[in-house]
N, C-alpha and C positions, 0 to 999 in steps of 0.2 A: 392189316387194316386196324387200325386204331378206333377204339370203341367207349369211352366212357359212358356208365351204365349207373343206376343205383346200387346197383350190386358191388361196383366199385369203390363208391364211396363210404357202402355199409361196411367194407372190407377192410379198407383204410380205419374208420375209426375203431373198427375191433382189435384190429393189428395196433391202435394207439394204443388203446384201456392196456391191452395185453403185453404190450412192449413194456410198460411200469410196475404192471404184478410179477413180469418176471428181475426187474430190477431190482425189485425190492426184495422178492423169494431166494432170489440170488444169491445177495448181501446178507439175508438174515440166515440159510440154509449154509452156502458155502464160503462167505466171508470177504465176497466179491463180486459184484454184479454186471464185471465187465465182459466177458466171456458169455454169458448166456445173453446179455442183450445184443452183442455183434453177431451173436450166430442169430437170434431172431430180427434182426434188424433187416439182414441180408434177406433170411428166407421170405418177410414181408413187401422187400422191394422185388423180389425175383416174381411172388407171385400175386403182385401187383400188375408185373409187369406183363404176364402169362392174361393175368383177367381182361385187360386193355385190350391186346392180341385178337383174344382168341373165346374168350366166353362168351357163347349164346343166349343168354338167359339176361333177365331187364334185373330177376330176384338172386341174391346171394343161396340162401336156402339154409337151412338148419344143418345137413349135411356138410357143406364147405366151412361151417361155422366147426364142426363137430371136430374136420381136419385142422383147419386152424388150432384148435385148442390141443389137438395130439403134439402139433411141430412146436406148440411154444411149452410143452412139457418136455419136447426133445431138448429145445434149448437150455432148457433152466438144469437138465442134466448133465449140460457140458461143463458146469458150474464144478460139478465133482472129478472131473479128470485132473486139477492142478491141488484140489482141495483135500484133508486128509480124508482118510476112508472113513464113508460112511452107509454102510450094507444096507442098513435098513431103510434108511432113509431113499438109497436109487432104488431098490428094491419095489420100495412101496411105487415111486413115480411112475416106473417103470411099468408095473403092473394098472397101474389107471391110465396108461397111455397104449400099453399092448389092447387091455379090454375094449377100446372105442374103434379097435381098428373092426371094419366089418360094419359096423352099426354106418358111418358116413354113406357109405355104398347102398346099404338097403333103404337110408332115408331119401338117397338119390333117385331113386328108383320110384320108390313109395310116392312123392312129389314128383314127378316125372323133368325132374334138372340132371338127368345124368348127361355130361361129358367128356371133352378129351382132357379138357383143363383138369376138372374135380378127378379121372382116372388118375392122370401124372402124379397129383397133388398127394393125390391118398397114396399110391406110389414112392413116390420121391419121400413122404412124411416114413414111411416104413423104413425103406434103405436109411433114412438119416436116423432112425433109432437104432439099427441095428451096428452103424457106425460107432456112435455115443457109445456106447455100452462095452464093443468090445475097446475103445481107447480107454475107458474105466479101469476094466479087466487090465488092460497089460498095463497101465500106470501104476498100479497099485499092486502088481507082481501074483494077481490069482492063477494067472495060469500062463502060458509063454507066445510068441509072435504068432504061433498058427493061427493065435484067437483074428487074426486079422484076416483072413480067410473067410469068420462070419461074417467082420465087418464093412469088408472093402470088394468082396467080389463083384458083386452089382458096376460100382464103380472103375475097376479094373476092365468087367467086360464094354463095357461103354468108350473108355482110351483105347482101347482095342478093337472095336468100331472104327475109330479116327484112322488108323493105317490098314485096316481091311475091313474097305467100306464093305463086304456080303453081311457082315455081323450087323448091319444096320438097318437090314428089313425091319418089316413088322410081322411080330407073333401072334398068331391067331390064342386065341383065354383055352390058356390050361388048367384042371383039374391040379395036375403034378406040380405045375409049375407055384400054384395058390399054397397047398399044403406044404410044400418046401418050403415056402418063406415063415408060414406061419412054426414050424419046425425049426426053423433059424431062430427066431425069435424067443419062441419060448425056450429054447437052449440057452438065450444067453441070458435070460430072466433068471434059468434055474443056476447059472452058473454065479450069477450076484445073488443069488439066495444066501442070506447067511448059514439056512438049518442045510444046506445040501452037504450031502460029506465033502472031505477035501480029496477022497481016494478016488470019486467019483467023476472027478472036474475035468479030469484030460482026455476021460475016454466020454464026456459029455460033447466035450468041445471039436473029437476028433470024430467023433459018429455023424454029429452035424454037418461040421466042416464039408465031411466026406460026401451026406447026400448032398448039398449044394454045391459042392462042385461037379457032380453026376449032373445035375439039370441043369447047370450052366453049358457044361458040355453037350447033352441033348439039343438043345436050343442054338448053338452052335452050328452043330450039324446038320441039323433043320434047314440051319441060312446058308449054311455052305452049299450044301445041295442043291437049293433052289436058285442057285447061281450058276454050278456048275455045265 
């Protein structure tokens, strides 16, 4: 059902303002603005198109605004996967786009707009950082393909869904499943850390790695069985 709301339209011109600060941040930071404004361009029609759908709410909210502002940080970081290394710089983004994650959800709450849409949103905005970061990582040769294990599992188990629909239920809100991502995350912040040692980065990347794919598996077997 298709729904055009205020909340819609507030959404669109945020996603406008926001589409040209990242063009510009782009150009001046990575030396090209074409890459972060296609990857925000996309994520503003997808969840544009997600609002239309399926959002209950007449108000956008300060929360969806909060998510918004994380994914068009994620974007402007993909700016640095073709561009030369610059640590401090993803470093820094990185770390004011990790910080807001948590905050969307309690303002959700706090103003009583929590739904499936803003869940996804805030969702979907995490897995798409933890993507960025590690294609950083292996561009720039910090540490080797495993790193793609933080950044693509999420992804992998979703195509893996597609040919065994049981991976497609729904998962009741995990504890393990919260702290794992948040553990992903800040793994691959510390692994773009410039002051992290270098002796430290593999067995950073592989401890992470390792618990997330433990609670991919977990969650796995969850659906498996409940099918069985």
């Amino acid at each position: 059902m298709w729904q055009a709301s205020s909340a819609t339209g507030v959404f669109a011109g945020l996603a406008a303002g926001l589409l040209v600060a990242v063009g510009v941040l782009g150009f001046l930071m990575f030396g090209s603005p074409v890459l972060p404004v296609l990857v925000f361009s996309l994520i503003s029609a997808v969840c544009l198109f997600g609002l239309l759908r399926s959002y209950p709410h007449d108000v956008l909210g300060v929360c969806n605004v909060v998510t918004l502002i994380r994914t068009a940080l994620v974007a402007l970081l993909t700016g640095a996967i073709f561009a030369p290394p610059a640590p401090w710089l993803v470093f820094g983004i990185a770390v004011i786009a990790f910080s807001s994650d948590g905050l969307d959800g309690w303002l959700a709450r706090r103003s009583a707009l929590t739904s499936v849409f803003g869940a996804r949103f805030d969702m979907e905005a995490d897995a798409l950082l933890g993507a960025v970061l590690a294609l950083i990582l292996l561009a720039h040769g910090t540490v080797g393909v495993t790193i793609l294990v933080l950044g693509f599992s999420r992804y992998l188990f979703v195509a893996l869904g597609l040919v065994w629909p049981a991976l497609q239920g729904e998962l009741s809100e995990s504890y393990r499943r919260k702290t794992v991502c948040v553990v992903q995350i800040a793994a691959l912040i510390a692994l773009v850390c410039p002051l992290t040692p270098s002796v430290l980065l593999p067995w950073i990347a592989a401890g992470a790695a390792a618990l997330l794919l433990y609670s991919f598996a977990v969650d796995a077997w969850t659906l498996i069985r409940r099918t069985a």
